[in-house]
N, C-alpha and C positions, 0 to 999 in steps of 0.2 A: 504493500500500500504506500502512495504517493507519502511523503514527509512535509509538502508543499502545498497542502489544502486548504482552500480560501471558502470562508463562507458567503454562501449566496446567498443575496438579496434583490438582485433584480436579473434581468433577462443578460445579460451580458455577466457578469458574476457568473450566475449558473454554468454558462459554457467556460468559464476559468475552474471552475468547483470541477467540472466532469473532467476535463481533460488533467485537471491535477491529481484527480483519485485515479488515473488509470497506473495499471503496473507495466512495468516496462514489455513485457508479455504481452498484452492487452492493447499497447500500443505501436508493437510489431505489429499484431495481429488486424490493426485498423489501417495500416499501411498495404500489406497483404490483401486484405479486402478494395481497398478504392481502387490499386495495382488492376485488380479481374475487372473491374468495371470499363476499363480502356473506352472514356468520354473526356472529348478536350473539354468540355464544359466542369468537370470535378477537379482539373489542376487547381483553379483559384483555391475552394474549400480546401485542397491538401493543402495548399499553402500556407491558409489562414493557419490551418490546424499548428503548421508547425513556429507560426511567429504566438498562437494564442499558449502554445503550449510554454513559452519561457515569458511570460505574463505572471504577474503578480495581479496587478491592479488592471482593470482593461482602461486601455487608453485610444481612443480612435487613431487619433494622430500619427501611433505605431504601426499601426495596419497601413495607413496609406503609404507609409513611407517606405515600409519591405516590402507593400505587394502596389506600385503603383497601377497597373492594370485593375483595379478593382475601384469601381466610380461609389461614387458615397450614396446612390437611389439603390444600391445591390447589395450593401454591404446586409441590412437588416435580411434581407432571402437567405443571402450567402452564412450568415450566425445560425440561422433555423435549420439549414441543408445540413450543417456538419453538424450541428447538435444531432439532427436525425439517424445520418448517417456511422455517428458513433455508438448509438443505443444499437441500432442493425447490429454494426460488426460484433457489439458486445454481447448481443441472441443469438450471435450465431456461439459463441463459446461459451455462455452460460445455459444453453439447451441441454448441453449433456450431463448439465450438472442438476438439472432441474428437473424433474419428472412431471409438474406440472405444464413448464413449458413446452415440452415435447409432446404431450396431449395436445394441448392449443393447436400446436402443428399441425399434429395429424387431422384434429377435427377441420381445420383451413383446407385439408388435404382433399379432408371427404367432402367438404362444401366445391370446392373445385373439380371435382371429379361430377357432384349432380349435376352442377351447372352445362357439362360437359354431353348430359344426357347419362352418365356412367351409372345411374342409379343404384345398380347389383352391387359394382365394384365400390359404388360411397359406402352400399351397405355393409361389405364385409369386409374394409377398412374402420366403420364405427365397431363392428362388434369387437371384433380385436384387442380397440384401441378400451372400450367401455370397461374390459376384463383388466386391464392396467391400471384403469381409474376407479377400480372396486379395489382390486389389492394394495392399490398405495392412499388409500381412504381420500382420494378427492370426490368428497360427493358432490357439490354444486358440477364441478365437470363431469360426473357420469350422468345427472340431473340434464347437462347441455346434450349429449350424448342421445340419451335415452328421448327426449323431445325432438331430436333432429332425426333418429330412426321412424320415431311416430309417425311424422310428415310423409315424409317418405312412403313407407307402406299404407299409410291413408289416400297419396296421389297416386300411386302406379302398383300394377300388380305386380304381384310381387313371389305369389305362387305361396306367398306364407303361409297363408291361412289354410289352403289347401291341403299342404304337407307339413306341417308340425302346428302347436299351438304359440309359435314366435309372439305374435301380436296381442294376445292375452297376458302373455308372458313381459311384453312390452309394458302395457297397462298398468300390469300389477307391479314391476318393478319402479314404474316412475311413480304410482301414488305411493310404495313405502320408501322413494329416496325425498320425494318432496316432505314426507312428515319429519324425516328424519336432518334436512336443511332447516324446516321449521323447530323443531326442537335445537336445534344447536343456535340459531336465531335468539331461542328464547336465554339460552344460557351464555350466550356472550353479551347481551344485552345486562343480565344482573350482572354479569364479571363486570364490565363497563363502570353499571351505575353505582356497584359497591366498591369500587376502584376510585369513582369522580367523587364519593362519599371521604375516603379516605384521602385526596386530594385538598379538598376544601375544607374540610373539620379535624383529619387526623386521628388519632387513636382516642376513644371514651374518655375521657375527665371525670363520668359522674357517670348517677345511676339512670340520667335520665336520658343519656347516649347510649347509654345500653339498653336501654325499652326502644329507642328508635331506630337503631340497625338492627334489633330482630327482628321487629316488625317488619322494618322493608324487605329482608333477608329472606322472611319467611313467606309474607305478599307476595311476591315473587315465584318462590321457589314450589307454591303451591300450585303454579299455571303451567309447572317442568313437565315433562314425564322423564321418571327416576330409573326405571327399567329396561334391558334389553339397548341399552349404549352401545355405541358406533366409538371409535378410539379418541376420533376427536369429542365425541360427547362426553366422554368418560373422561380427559383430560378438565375440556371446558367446565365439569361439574365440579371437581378438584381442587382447582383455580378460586373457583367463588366460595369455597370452603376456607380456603386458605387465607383468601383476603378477608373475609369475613370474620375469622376464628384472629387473624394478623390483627384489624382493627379493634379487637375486644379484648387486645390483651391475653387471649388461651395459647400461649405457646405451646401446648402439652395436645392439645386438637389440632391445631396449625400444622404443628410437626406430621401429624398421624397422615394428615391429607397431603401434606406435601411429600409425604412418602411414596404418599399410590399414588399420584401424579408423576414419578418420579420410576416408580415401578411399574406403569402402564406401556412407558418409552421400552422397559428391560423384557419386558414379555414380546413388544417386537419393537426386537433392536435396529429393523431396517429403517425404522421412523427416524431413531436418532441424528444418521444421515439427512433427511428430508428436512427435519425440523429439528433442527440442531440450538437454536432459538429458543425455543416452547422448552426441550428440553436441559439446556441452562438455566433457563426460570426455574425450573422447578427445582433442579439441584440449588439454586442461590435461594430461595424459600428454607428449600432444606437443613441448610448450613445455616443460615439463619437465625431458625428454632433451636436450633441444636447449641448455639451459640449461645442465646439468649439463657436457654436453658442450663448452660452450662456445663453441659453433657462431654466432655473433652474425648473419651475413649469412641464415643461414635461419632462424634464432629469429626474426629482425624480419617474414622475409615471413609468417612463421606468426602472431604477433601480427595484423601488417595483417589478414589472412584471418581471425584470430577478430572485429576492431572490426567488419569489412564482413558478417559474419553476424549483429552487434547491433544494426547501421541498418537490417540487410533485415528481423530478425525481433522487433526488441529489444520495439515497441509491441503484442505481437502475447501475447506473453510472460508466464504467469503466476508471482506471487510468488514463490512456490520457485526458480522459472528464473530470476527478476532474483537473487537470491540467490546461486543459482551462477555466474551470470555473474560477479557483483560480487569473490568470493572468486577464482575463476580469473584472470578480467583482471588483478584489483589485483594479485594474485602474481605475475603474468606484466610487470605496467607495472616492477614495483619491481624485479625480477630484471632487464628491461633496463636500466633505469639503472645497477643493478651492473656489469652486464656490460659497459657502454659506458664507464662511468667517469662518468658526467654525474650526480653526486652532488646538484647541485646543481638541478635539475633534477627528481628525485626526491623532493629535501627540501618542493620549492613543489607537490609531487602529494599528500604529508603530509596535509593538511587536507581532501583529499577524502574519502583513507578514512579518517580518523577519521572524519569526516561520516556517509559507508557505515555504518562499524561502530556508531555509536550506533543510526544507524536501524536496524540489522536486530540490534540486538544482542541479543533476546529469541528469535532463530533462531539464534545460534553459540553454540559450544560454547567450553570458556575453551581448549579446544587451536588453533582456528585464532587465536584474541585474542594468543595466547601467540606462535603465529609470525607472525603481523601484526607486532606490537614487535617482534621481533626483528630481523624482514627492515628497519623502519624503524630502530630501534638503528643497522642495519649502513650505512643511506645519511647517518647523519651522522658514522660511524663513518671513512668512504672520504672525506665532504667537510671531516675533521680537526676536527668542531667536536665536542669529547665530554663540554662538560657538558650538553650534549642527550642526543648518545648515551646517558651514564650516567643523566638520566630516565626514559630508555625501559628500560634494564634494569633500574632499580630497579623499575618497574611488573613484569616479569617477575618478578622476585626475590621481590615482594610479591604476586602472586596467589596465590588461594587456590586450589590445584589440588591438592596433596599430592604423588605422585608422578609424576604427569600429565607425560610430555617431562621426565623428571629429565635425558637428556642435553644440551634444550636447556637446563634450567636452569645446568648446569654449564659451558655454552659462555660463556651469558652473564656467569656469576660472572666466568670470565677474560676477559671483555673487558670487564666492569666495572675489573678490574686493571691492565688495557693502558689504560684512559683516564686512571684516577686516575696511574699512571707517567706519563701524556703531560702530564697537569696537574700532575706534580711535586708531586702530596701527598700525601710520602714518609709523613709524621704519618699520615695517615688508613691510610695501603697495613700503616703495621705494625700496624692494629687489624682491617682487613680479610682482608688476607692471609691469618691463621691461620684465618679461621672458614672463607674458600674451601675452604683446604687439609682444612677436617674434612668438607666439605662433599664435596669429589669422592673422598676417600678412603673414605665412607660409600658410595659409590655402589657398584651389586653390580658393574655391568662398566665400569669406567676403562677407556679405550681405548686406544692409543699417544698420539695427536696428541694428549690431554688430558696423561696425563700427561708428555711431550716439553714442551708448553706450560707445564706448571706449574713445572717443572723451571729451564726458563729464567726465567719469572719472579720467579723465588725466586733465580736469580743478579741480576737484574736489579736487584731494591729491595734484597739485602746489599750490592751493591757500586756503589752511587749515586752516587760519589764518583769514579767512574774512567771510564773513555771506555767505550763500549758496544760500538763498530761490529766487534769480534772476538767479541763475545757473538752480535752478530746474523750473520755470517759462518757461523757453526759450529752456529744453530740452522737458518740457510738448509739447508745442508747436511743435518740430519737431517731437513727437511721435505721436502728432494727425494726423502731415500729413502722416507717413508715413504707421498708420491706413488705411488713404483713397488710399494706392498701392495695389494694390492685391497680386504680387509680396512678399511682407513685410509681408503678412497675417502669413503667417508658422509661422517665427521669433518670431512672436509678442506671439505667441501662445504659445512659448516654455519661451522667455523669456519675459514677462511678466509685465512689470515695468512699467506700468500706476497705481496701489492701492499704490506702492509704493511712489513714486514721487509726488503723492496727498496727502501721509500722511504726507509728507516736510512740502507742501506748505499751508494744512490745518494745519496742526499742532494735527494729529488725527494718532490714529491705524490703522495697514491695515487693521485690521478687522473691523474698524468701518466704514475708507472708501466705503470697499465693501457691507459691511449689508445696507450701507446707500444707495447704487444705487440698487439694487431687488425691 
């Protein structure tokens, strides 16, 4: 994948964005393509191609200067021809990696052939093709399939009827692929709207967030049919479990579903290939729970099992999919070193993803950048060293997001606080201190653990001058109850401060705290 990815924003951008994602492969292969077309009328667009391809920024002015043959009424045709012409050449190499797209084909194939009068031959080119589109579960395409045979045998004899029951057989098969489209309709619709739920609200606060996602939940899922699932149905149903069980806080149900979502893929492994996608979701759910939960000894075997899906399929894999891999793993490599305690360890994996995130950084969004730092914040946070940590949340504190994760930003404020305490610069903490304090008190939902947290810190830098270890006693104590809130649960997950708070009152590393409870 290009290292030189511009994002697009308008119609000129775009054609800089496409030509900079292509791999040098990809862009052999478009040279190869125009090469067969042998039309003096395509030299210009190679040309464009290759003065747009060492483009940063488009600038007209460039164009006209390296391609003077090209008048300025032409240029806007001539940007649309080669935009076009690079999706072509890119179908023709991503066909075989697609099994959807290679049906599309055929069905083109069989529509050309009726036009042709070839009726028989369209016919048993669909049948063929229908038997590919039931085995690799695309049912809206065997649903096209199956209506385009209909047609067919309804205009021209066809001898079906005659000698086998084909045409009933037609019937019956498109009314149970059409219920079967309709059911999966209905459940990526809840996935959707319990997904745009957790979008715009987030995880329950209260109990009265919990009466109104079951409800919807359940409104919903009473209009499903639950039985006799298609592979894709049986994922789709899984998903809305997931998310649903994710936004209530049930890690211990989340997990479960995100297991057979995960084990639907294992039963046919040929999916994985297909939807390689769908099934990284579901391992990153996985790891997830499993994370949240705490569960280290199956959190590790489930990592193992995602690396050995990235050797079987990683070179196979396009750009989007190395992307997702990259975001899932890294989240998943960093959360085990948390979980393990191996801080250190973590800090020397540091450099990779930042490596990642520059290169794919013209595909994320500033929310995942935002918890990237943090999750790296927290591994030099646990290896004690925090005038690193506090660079990484000043980069938090300083991006440009506006409200974007106000409650990460507020976690991090106080564990910018917790460093500058660790580093005794009391001076800095009383110029700091009061703009945090404006800072989470602006925020619309302060939460317990935030403000319990701030609370203590604010005993913490008045009283600098006195021994501590009754301060951290008495915050341990409210951090354990507010463990037992469900409410509290997220908080607690983000920030963190029980390894901490035991390393006080033991007088131990956080890393030894945590090795010592596994």
């Amino acid at each position: 994948m290009s290292k030189n990815n511009v994002v697009a924003t308008n119609q000129d951008d775009q054609l800089i964005s496409l030509i900079s994602s292509l791999t040098k492969a990809e862009k052999r292969n478009f040279k190869l393509y125009v090469n067969r077309l042998q039309s003096k009328s395509d030299v210009k667009f190679v040309q464009l191609f290759d003065v747009v391809d060492k483009m940063k920024v488009w600038d007209d002015s460039i164009v006209f200067k390296k391609i003077p043959s090209i008048k300025k009424s032409q240029l806007a045709n001539l940007k649309r021809h080669l935009y076009k012409q690079i999706l072509i050449s890119l179908r023709l190499i991503h066909i075989q990696k697609n099994v959807d797209i290679q049906i599309r084909e055929q069905i083109d194939f069989a529509r050309i052939l009726y036009g042709k009068g070839l009726y028989i031959q369209s016919l048993k080119l669909l049948d063929r093709i229908q038997q590919i589109a039931e085995d690799n579960h695309q049912d809206i395409l065997q649903l096209e399939i199956l209506e385009f045979q209909k047609v067919i045998e309804e205009r021209h004899i066809t001898r079906s009827r005659q000698t086998s029951n084909k045409v009933e057989s037609l019937v019956e098969a498109s009314y149970t692929r059409s219920k079967i489209i309709n059911n999966s309709c209905k459940l990526t619709n809840l996935k959707i709207e319990i997904h745009g739920f957790y979008i715009q609200y987030g995880h329950v606060k209260n109990d009265r967030d919990v009466l109104v996602v079951r409800e919807l939940f359940s409104k919903k899922l009473k209009e499903i049919k639950l039985d006799g699932l298609t592979f894709f149905e049986q994922v789709y149903l899984h998903q809305c479990y997931v998310w649903y069980y994710y936004i209530l806080l049930n890690f211990d149900k989340c997990m479960v579903d995100a297991k057979k979502w995960v084990d639907i893929f294992e039963e046919n492994p040929e999916m994985k290939k297909e939807e390689p996608d769908l099934y990284m979701r579901g391992q990153h759910y996985l790891l997830t729970c499993l994370f949240n939960l705490k569960m280290v000894k199956e959190f590790n075997k489930a990592i193992n099992h995602f690396e050995k899906f990235e050797k079987e399929f990683g070179s196979e894999m396009k750009p989007v999919s190395e992307i997702i891999y990259f975001l899932y793993y890294s989240t998943s490599k960093l959360n085990k070193h948390y979980l393990e305690g191996t801080f250190k360890k973590g800090i020397e994996y540091v450099p990779e993803v930042l490596g990642k995130i520059k290169q794919h950084e013209s595909h994320l969004d500033p929310h995942r950048i935002l918890v990237f730092y943090y999750k790296i914040a927290f591994q030099y946070f646990g290896n004690e060293n925090y005038n690193t940590m506090i660079d990484y949340i000043n980069e938090i504190i300083n991006m440009q997001v506006g409200q974007l994760r106000e409650d990460l930003q507020g976690y991090a404020r106080l564990l910018q606080l917790i460093g500058h305490y660790e580093l005794e610069n009391y001076e800095l903490l009383d110029y700091l201190a009061p703009s945090t304090y404006r800072f989470l008190e602006k925020m619309k939902e302060l939460n317990e653990v935030q403000k319990e947290t701030l609370k203590f810190l604010k005993k913490l830098i008045k009283h600098r001058n006195i021994g501590h270890r009754e301060m951290f006693l008495t915050f341990r104590t409210k951090l354990e109850k507010l463990q037992k809130d469900p409410h509290s649960r997220r908080a607690l997950l983000y920030l963190d401060l029980v390894p901490w708070v035991e390393s006080k009152i033991q007088k131990k590393s956080i890393r030894a705290v945590i090795q010592k409870s596994l």
